[in-house]
DSSP file (Angstrom, degrees, kcal/mol; ACC not computed):
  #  RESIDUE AA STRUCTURE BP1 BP2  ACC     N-H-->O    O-->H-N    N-H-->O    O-->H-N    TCO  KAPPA ALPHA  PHI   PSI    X-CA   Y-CA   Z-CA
    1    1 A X     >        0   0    0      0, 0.0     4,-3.1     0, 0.0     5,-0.3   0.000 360.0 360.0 360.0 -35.0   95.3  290.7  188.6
    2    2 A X  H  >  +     0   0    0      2,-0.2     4,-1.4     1,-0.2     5,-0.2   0.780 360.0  50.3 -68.0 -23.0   95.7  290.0  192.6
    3    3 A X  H  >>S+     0   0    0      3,-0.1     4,-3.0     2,-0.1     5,-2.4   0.936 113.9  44.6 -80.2 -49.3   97.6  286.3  191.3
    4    4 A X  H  45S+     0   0    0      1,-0.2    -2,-0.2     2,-0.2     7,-0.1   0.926 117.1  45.7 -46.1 -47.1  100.0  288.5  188.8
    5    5 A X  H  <5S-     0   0    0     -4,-3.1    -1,-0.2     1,-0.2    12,-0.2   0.902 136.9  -5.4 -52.0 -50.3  100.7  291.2  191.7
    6    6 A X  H  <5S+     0   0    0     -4,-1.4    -1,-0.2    -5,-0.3    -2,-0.2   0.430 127.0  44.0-131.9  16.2  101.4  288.5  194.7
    7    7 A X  T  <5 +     0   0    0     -4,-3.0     2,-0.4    -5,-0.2    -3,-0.1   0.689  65.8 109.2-141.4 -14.4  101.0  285.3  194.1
    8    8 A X    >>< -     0   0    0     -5,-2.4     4,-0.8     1,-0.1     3,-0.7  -0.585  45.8-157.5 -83.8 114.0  102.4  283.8  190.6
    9    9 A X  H 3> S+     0   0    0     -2,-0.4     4,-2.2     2,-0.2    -1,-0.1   0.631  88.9  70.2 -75.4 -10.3  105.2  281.8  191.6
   10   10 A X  H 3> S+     0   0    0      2,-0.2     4,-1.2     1,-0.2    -1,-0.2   0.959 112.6  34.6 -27.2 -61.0  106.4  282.5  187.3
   11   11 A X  H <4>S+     0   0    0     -3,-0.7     5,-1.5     2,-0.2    -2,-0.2   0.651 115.1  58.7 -96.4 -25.7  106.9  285.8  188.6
   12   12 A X  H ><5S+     0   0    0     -4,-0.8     3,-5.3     3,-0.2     4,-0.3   0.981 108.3  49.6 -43.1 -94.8  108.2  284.6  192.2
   13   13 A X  H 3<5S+     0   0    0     -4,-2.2    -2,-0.2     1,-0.3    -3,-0.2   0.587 103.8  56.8 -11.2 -59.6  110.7  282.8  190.6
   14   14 A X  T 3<5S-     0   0    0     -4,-1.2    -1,-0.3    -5,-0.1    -2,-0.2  -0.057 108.3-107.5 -92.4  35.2  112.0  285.3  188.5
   15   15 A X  T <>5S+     0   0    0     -3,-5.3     4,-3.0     3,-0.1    -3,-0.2   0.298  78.4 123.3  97.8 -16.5  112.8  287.9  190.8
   16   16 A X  T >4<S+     0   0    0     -5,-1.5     3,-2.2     1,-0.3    -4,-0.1   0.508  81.9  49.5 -68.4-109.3  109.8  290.6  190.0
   17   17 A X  T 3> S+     0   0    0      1,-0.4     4,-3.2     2,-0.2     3,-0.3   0.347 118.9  37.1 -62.8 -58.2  108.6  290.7  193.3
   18   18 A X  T 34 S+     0   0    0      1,-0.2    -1,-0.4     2,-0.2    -2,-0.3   0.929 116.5  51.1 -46.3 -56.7  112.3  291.3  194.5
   19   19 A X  T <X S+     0   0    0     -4,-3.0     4,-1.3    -3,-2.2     3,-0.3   0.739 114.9  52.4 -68.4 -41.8  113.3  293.6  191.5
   20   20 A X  H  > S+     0   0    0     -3,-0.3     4,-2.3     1,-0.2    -1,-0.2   0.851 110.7  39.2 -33.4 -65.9  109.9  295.4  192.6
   21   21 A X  H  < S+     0   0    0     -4,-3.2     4,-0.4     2,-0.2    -1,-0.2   0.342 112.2  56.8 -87.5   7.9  110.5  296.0  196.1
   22   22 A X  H  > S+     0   0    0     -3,-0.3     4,-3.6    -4,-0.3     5,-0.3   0.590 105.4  52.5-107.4 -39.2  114.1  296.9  195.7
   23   23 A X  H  X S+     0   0    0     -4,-1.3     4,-0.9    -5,-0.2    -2,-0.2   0.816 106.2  48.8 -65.9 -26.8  113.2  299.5  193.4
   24   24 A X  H  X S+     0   0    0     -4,-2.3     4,-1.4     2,-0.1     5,-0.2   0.937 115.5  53.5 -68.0 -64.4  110.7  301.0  195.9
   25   25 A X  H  > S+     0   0    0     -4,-0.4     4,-0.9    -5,-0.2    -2,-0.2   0.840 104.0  52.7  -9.0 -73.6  114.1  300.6  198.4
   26   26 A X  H >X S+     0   0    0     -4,-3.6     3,-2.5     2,-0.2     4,-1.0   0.994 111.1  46.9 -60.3 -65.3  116.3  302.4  196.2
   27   27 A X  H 3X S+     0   0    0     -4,-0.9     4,-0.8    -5,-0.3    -1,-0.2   0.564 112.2  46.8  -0.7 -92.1  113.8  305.4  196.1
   28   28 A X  H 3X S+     0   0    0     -4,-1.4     4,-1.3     2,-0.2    -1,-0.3   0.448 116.1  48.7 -16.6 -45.5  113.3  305.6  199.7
   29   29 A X  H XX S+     0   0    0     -3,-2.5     3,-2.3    -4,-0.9     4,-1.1   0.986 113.3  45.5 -88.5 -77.5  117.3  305.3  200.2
   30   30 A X  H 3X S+     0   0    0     -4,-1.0     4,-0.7     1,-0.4    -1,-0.2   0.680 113.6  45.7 -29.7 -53.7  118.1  307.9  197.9
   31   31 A X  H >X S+     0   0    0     -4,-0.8     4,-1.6    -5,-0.5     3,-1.0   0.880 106.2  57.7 -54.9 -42.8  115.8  310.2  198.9
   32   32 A X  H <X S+     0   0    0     -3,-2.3     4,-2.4    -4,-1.3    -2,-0.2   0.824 115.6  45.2 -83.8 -40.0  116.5  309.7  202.7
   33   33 A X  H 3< S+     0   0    0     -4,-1.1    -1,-0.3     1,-0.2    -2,-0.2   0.408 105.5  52.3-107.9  19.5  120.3  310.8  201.4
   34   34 A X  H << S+     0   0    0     -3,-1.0    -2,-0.2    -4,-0.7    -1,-0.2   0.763 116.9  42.8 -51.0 -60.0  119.4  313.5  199.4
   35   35 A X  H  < S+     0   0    0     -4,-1.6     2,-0.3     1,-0.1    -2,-0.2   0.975 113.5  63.6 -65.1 -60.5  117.2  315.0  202.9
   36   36 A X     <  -     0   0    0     -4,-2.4    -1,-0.1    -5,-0.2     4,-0.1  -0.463  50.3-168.0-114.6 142.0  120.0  314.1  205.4
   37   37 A X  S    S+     0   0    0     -2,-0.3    -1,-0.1     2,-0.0     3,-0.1   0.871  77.5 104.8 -55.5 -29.4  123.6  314.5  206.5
   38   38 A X  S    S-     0   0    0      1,-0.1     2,-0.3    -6,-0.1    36,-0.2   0.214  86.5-101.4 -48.5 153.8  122.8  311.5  208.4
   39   39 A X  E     -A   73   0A   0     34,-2.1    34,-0.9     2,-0.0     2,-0.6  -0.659  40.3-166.5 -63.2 140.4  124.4  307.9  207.1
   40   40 A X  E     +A   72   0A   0     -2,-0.3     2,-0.3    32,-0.2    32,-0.2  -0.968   9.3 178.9-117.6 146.6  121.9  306.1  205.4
   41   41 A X  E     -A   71   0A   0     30,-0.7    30,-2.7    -2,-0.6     2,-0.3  -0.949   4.1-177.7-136.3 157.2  122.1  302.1  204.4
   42   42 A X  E     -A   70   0A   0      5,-1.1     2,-1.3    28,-0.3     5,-0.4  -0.903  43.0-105.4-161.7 152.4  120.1  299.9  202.9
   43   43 A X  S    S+     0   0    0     25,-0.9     2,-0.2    26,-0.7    13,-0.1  -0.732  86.1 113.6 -86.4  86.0  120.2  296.2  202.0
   44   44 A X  S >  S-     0   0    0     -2,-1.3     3,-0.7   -19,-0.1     2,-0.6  -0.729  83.8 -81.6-139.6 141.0  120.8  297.3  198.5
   45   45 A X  T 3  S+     0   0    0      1,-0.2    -2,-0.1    -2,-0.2     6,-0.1  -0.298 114.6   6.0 -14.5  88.5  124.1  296.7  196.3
   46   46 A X  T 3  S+     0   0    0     -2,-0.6    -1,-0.2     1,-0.1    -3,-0.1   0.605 118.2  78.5  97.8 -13.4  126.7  299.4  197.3
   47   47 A X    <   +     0   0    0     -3,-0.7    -5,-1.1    -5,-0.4     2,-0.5   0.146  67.5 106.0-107.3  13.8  124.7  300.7  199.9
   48   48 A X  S    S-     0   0    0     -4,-0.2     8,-0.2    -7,-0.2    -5,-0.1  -0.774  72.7-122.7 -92.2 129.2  125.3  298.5  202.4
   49   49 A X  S    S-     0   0    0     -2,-0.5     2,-0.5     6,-0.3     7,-0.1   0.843  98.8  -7.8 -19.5 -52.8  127.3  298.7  205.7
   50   50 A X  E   > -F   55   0B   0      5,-1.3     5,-1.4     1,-0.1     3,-0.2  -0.994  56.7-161.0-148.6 137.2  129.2  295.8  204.6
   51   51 A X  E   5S+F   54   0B   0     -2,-0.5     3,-0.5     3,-0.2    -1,-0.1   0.571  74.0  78.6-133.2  30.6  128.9  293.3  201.9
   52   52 A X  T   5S+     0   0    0      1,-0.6     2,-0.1    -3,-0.1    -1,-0.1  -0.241 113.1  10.3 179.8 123.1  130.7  290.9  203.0
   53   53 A X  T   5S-     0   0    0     -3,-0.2    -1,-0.6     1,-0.0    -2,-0.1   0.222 111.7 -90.7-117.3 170.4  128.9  289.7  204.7
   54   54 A X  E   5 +F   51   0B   0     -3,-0.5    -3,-0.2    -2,-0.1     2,-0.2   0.010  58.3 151.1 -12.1 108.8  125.7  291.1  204.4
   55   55 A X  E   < +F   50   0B   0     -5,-1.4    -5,-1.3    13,-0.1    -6,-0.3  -0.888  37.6 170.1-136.5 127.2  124.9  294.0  206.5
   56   56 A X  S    S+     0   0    0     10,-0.4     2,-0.5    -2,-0.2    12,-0.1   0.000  85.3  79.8-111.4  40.6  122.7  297.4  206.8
   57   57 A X  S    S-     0   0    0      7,-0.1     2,-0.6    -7,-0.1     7,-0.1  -0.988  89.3-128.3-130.9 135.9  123.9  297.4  210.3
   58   58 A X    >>  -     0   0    0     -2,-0.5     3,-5.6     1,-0.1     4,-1.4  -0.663  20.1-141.3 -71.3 107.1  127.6  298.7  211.2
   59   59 A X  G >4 S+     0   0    0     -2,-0.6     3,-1.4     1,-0.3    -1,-0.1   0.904 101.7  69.6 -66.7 -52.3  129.1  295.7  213.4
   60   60 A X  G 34 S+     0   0    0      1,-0.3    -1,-0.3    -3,-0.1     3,-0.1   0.672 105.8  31.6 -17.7 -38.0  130.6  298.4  215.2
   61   61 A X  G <4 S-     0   0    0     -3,-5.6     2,-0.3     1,-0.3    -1,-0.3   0.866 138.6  -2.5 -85.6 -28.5  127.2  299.4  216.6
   62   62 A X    <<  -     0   0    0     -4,-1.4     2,-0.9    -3,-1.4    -1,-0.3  -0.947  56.6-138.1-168.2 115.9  125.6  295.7  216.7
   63   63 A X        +     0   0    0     -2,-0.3     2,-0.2    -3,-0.1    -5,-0.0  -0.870  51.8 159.2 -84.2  93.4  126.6  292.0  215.6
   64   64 A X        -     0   0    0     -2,-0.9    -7,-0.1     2,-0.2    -2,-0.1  -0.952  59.9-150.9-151.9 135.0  123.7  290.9  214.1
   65   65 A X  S    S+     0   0    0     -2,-0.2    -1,-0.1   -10,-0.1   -11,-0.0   0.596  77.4  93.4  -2.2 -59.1  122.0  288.5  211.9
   66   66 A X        -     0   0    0     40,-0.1   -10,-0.4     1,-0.1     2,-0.2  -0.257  49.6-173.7 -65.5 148.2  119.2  291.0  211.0
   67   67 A X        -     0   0    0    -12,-0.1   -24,-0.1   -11,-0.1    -1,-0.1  -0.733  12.7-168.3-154.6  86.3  119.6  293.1  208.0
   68   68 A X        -     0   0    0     -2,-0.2   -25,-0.9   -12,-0.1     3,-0.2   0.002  28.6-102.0 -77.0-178.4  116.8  295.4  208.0
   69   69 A X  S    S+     0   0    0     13,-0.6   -26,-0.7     1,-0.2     2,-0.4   0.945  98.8   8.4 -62.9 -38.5  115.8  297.9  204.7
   70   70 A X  E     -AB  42  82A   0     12,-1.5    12,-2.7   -28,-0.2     2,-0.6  -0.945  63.6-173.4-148.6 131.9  117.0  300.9  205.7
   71   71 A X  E     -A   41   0A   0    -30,-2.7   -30,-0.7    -2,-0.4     2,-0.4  -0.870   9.9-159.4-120.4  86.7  119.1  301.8  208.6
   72   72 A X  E     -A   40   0A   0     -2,-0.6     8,-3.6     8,-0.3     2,-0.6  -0.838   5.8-158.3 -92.7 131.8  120.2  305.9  209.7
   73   73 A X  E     -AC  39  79A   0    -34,-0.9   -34,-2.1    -2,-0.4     2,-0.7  -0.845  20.9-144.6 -92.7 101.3  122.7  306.4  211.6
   74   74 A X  E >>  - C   0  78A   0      4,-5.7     3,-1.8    -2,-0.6     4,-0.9  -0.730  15.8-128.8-111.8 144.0  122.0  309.6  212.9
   75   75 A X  T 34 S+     0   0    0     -2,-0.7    -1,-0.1     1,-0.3    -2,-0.0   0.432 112.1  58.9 -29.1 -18.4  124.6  312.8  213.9
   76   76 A X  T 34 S-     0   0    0     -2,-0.8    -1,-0.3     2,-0.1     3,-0.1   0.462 128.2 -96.5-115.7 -17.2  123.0  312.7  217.1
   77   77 A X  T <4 S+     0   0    0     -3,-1.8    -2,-0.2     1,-0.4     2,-0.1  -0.001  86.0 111.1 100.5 -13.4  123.8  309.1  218.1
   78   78 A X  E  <  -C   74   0A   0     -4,-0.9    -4,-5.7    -5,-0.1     2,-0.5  -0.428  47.8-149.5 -98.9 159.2  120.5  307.4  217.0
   79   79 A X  E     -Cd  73 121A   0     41,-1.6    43,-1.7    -6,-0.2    -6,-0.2  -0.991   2.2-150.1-142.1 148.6  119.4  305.0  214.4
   80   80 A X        -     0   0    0     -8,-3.6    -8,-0.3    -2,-0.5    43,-0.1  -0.550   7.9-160.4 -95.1  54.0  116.6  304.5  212.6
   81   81 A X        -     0   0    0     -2,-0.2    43,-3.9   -10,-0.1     2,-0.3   0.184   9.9-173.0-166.9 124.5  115.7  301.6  211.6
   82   82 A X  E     -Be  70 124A   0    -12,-2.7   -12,-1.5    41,-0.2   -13,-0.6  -0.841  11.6-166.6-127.3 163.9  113.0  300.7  208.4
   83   83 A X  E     - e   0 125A   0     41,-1.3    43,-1.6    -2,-0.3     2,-0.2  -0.748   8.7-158.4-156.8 105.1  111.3  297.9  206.8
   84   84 A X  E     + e   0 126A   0     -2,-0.3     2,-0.4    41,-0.2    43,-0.2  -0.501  11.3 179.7 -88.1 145.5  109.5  298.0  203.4
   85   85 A X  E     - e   0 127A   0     41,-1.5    43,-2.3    -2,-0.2     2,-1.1  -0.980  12.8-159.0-131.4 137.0  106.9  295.4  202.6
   86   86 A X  E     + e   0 128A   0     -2,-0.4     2,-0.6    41,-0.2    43,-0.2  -0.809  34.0 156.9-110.3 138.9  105.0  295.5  199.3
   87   87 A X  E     - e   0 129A   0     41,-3.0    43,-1.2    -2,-1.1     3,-0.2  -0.860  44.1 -28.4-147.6 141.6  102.1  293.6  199.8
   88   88 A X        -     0   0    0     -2,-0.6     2,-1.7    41,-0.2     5,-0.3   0.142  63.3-120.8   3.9 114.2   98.3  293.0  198.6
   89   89 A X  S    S+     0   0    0     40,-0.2     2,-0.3    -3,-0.1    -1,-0.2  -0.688  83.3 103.2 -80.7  73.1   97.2  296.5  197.1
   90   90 A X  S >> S-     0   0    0     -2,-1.7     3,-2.3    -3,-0.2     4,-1.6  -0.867  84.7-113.0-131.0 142.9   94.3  296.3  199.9
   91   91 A X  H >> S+     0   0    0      1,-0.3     4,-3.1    -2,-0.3     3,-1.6   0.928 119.6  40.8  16.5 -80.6   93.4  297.7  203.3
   92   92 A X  H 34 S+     0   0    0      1,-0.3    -1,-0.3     2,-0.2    -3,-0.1   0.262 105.0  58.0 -97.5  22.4   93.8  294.6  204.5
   93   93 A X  H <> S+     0   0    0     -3,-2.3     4,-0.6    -5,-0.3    -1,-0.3   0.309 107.9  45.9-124.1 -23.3   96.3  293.7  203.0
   94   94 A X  H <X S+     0   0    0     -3,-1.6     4,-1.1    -4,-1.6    -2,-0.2   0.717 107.7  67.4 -89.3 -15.1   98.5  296.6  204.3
   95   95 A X  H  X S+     0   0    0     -4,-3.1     4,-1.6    -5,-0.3    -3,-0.1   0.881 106.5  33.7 -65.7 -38.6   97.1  295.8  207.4
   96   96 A X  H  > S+     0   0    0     -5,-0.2     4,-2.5     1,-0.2    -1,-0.2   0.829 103.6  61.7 -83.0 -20.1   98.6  292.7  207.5
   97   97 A X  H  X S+     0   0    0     -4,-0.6     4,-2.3     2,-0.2    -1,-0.2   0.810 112.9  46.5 -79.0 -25.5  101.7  293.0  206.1
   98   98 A X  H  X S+     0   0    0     -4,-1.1     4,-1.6     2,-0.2     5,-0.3   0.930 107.0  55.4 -60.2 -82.9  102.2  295.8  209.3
   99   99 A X  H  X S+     0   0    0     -4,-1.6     4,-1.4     1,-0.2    -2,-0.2   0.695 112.8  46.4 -15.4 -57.4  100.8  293.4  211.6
  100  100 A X  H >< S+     0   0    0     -4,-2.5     3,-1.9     2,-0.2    -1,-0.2   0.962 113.5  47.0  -6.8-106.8  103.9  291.2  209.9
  101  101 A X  H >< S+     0   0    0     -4,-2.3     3,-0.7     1,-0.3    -2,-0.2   0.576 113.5  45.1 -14.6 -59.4  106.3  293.6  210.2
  102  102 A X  H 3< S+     0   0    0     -4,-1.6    -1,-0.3     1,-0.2    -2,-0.2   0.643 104.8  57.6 -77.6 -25.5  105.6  294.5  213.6
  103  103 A X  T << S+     0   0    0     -3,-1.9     2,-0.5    -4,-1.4    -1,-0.2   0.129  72.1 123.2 -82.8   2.0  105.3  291.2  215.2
  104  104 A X    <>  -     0   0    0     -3,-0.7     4,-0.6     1,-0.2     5,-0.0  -0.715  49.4-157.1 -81.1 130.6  108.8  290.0  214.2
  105  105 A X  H  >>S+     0   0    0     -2,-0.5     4,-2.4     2,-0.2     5,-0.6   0.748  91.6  72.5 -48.5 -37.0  111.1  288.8  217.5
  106  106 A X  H  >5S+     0   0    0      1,-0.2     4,-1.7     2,-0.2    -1,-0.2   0.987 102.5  38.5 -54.4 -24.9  114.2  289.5  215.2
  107  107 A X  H  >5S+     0   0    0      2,-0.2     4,-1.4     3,-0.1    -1,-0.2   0.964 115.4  46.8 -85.0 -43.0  113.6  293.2  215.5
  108  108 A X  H >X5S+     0   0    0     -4,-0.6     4,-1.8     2,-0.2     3,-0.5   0.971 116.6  50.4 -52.8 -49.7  112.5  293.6  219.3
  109  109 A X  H 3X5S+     0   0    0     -4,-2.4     4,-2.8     1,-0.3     5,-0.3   0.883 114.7  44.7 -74.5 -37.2  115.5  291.5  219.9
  110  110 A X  H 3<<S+     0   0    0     -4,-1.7    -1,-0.3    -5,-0.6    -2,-0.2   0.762 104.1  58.3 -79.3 -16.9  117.5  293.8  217.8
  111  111 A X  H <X S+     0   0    0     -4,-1.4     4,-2.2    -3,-0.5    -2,-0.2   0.646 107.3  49.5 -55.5 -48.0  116.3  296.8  219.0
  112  112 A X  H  X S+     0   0    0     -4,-1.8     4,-1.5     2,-0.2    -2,-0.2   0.775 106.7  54.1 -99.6 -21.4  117.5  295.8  222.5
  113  113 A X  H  < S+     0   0    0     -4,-2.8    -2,-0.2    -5,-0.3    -3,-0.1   0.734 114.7  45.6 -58.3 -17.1  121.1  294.8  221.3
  114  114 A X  H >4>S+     0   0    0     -5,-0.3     3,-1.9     1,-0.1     5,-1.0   0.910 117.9  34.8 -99.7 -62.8  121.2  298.1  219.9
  115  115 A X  H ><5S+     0   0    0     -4,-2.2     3,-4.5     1,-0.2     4,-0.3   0.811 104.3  75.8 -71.9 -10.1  119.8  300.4  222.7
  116  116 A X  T 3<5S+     0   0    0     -4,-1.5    -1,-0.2     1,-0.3    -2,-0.1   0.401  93.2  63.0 -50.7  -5.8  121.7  297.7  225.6
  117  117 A X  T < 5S-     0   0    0     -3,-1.9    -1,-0.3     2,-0.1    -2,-0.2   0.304 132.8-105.2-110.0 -20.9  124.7  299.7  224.2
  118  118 A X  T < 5S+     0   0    0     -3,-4.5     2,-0.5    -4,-0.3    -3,-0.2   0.841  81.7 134.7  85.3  25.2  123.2  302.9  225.5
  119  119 A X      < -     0   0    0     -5,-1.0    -1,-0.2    -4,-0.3    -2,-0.1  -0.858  58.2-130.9-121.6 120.6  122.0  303.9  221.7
  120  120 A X        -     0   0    0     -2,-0.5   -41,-1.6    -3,-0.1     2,-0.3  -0.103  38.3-178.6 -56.7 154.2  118.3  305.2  221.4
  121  121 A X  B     -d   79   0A   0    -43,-0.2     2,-0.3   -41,-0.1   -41,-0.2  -0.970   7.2-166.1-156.1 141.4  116.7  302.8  218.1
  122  122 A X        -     0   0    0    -43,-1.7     2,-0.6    -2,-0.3   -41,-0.0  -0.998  11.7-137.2-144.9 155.5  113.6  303.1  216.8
  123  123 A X        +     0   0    0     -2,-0.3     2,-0.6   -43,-0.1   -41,-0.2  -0.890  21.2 167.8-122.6  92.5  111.3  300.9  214.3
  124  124 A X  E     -e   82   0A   0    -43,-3.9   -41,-1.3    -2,-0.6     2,-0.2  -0.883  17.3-158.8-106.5 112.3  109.1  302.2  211.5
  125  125 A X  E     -e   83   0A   0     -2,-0.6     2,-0.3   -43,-0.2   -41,-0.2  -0.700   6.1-155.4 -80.9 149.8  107.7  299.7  209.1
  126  126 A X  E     -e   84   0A   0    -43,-1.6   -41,-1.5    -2,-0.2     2,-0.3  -0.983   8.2-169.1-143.3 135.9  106.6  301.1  205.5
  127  127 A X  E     +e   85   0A   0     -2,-0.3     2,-0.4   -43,-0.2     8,-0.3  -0.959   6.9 178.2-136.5 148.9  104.1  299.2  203.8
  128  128 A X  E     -e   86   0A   0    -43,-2.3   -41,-3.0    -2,-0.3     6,-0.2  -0.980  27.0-124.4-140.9 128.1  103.2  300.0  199.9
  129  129 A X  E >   -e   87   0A   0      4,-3.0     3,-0.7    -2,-0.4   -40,-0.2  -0.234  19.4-113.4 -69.0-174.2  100.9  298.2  198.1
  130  130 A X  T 3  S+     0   0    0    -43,-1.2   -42,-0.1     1,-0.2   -41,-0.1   0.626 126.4  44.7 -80.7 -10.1  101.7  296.3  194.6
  131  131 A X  T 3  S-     0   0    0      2,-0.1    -1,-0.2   -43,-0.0   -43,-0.0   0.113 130.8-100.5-160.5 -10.8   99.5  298.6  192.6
  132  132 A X  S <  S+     0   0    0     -3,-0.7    -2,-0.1     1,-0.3   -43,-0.0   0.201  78.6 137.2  93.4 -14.6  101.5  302.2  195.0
  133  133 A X        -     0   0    0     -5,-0.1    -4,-3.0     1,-0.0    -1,-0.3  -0.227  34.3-170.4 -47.1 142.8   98.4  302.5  197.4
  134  134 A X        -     0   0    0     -6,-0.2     2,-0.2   -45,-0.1    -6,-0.1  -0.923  31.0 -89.1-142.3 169.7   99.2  303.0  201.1
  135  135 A X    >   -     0   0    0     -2,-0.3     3,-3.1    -8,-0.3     4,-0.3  -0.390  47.2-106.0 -94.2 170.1   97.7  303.0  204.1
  136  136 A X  T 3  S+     0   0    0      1,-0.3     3,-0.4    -2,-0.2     4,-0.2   0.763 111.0  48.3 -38.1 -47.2   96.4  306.6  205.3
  137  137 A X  T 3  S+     0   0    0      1,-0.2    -1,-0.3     2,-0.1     4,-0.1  -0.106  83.1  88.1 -85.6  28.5   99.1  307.2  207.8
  138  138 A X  S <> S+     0   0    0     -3,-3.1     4,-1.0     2,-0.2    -1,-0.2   0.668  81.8  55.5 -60.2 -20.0  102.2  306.5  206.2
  139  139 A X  H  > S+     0   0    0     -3,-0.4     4,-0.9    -4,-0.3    -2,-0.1   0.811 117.9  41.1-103.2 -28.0  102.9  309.6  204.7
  140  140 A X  H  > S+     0   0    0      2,-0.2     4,-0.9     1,-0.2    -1,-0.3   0.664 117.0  48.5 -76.7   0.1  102.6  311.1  208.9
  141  141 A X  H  > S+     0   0    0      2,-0.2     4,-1.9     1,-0.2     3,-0.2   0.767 114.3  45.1-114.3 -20.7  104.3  308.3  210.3
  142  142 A X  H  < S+     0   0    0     -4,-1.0     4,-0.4     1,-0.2    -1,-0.2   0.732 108.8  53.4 -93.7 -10.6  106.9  308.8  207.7
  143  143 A X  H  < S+     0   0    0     -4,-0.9    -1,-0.2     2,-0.2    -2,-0.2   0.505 114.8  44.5 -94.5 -33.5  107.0  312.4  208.3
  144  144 A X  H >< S+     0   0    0     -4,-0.9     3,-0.6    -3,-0.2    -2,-0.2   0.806 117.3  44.4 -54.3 -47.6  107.7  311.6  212.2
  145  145 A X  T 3< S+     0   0    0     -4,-1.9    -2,-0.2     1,-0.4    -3,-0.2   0.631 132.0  21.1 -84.2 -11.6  110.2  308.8  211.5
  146  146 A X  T >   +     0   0    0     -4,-0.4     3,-1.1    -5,-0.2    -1,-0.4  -0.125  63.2 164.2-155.2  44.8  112.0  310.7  209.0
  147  147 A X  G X> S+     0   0    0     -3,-0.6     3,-1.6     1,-0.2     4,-0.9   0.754  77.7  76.3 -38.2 -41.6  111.3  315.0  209.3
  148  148 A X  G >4 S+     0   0    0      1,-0.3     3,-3.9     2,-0.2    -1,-0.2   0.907  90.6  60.1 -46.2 -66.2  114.6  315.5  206.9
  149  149 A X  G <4 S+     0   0    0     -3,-1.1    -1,-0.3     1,-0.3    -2,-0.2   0.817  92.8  65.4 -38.8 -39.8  111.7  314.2  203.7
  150  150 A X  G <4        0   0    0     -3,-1.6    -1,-0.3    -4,-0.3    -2,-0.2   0.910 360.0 360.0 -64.6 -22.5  109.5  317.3  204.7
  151  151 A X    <<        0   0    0     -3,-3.9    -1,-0.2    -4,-0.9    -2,-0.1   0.332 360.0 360.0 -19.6 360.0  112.4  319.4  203.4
């Protein structure tokens, strides 16, 4: 079952992984603009800053490459800035995919284009297994990064 979930290039090929993790996306986005006045984007169809090209970041705030999962723009000046990975329905397999997540340069580096502008930005990764397990603290970390959900 662990080759069907992550690893079968069949299913690689034809998109399921993508089709997967875009539908976990949509959710997340929807919900996030259900909760909040705030803008939300995500690197979704139709919900993107720009599409084209390709952006969840408004080149007004930042000219950048990176096009993270979900981006809020919030009333306050801030953005918020998310990144789903669906990964190995294990422990250690959400463990890494954070570990991932968190270790990318493209993000620090975007993170300081963004506040070098004199706007606070901040970086939550959300990691989901294949199978809808998470790890124990997502649901506070998402409840920090995103208070509008507790609604």
């Amino acid at each position: 079952i662990r080759h069907i979930l992550n690893g079968c290039p069949e299913a690689l090929s034809g998109g399921r992984y993508s089709w997967r993790h875009d539908c976990v996306l949509k959710y997340l986005a929807t919900s996030l603009k259900r909760a909040m006045s705030d803008i939300v984007f995500a690197d979704l169809d139709n919900l993107r800053a720009s599409e084209s090209p390709l952006a969840t970041i408004p080149y007004d705030v930042v000219v950048t490459t990176a096009r993270p999962d979900i981006v809020v723009l919030s009333r306050d000046g801030k953005i918020r800035i998310a990144e789903l990975t669906i990964c190995t329905n294990s422990p250690e397999g959400l463990k890494n995919a954070k570990l991932r997540k968190t270790s990318k340069e493209n993000y620090f580096q975007l993170l300081g284009d963004i506040e070098r502008k004199g706007i606070k930005a901040t970086y939550t990764t959300i990691e989901i297994g294949a199978l809808g397990h998470y790890a124990g603290d997502l649901v506070s970390l998402l409840s920090i990064s995103f208070p509008e959900l507790n609604k």
